[in-house]
C-alpha positions as CSV (number, residue, x, y, z in Angstrom):
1,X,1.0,-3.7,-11.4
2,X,3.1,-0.5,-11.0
3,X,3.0,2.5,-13.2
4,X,5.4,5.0,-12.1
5,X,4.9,5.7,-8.8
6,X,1.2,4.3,-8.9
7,X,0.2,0.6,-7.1
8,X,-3.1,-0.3,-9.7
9,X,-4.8,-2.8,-7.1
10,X,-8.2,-2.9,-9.6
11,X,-11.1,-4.9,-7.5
12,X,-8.7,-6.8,-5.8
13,X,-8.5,-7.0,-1.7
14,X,-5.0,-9.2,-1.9
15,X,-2.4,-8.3,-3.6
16,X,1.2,-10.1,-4.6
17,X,3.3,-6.9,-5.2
18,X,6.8,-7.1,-7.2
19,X,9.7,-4.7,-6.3
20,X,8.8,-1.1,-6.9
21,X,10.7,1.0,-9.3
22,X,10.4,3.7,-7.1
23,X,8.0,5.1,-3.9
24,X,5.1,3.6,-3.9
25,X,3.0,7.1,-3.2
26,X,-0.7,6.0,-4.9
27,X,-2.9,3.6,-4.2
28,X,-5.7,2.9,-7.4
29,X,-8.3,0.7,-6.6
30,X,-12.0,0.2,-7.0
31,X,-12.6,-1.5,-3.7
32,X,-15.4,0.4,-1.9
33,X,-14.7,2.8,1.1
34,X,-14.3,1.2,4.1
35,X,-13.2,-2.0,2.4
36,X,-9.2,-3.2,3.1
37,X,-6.5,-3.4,1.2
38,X,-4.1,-6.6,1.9
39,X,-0.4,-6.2,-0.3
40,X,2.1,-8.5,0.7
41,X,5.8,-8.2,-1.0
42,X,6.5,-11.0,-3.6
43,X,10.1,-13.0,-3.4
44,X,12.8,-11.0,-3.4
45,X,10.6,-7.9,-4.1
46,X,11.2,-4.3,-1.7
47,X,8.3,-2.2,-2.2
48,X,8.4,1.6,-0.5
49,X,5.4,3.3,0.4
50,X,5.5,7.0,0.8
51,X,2.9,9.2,3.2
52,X,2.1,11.5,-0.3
53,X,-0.2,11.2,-2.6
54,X,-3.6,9.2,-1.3
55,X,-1.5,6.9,1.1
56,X,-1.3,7.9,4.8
57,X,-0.1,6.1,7.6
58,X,1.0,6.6,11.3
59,X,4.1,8.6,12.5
60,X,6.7,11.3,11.4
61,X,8.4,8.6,8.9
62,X,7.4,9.7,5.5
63,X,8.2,5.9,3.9
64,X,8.4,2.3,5.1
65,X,9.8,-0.2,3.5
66,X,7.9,-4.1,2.9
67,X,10.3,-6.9,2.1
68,X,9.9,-10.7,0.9
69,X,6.6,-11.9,2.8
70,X,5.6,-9.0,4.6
71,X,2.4,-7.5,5.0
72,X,0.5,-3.9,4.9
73,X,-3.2,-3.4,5.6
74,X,-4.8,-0.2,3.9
75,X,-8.0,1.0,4.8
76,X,-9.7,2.8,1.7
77,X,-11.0,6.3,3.8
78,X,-12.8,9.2,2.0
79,X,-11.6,12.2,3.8
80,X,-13.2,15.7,2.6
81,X,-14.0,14.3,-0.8
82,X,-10.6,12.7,-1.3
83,X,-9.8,9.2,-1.0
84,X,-7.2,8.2,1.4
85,X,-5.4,4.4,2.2
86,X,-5.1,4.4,5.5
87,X,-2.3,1.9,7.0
88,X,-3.7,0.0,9.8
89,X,-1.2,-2.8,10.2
90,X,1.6,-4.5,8.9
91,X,3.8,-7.8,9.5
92,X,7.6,-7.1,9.3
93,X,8.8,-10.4,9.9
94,X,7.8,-13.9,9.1
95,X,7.8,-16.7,11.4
């Protein structure tokens, strides 16, 4: 579920996201750190993740975009006392 520009993941380690209203910049979940987080984008669903808030991911791009059947792996990080999903892959395409 998405409220506002937060992802609410709860326990779960899979999640089957619908379109996002907007960037996708938070990650809430209760998944212990150094567990993963799995979200693939439901049909017709475009979800955009932004590098602010607690998500962080590779690169100078500050969002990427997951479409119909794709795939992004978080990795739930605590870094200083904050804690961080760290993108550590993704599936653009289907085969």
């Amino acid at each position: 579920t998405q409220t506002g520009s937060t992802l609410e993941c709860g326990q779960h380690s899979y999640i089957k996201a619908q379109s996002s209203t907007g960037n996708i910049t938070t990650l809430n979940s209760t998944v212990n750190t150094g567990e993963f987080i799995t979200i693939e984008a439901s049909f017709l669903a475009n979800l955009v993740f932004a590098k602010t808030g607690n998500i962080s991911f590779p690169g100078t791009r500050a969002t990427f975009t997951l479409t119909t059947g794709q795939v992004a792996r978080f990795r739930k990080m605590d870094i200083g006392g904050q804690q961080v999903f760290h993108l550590v892959s993704y599936v653009k395409s289907n085969l």
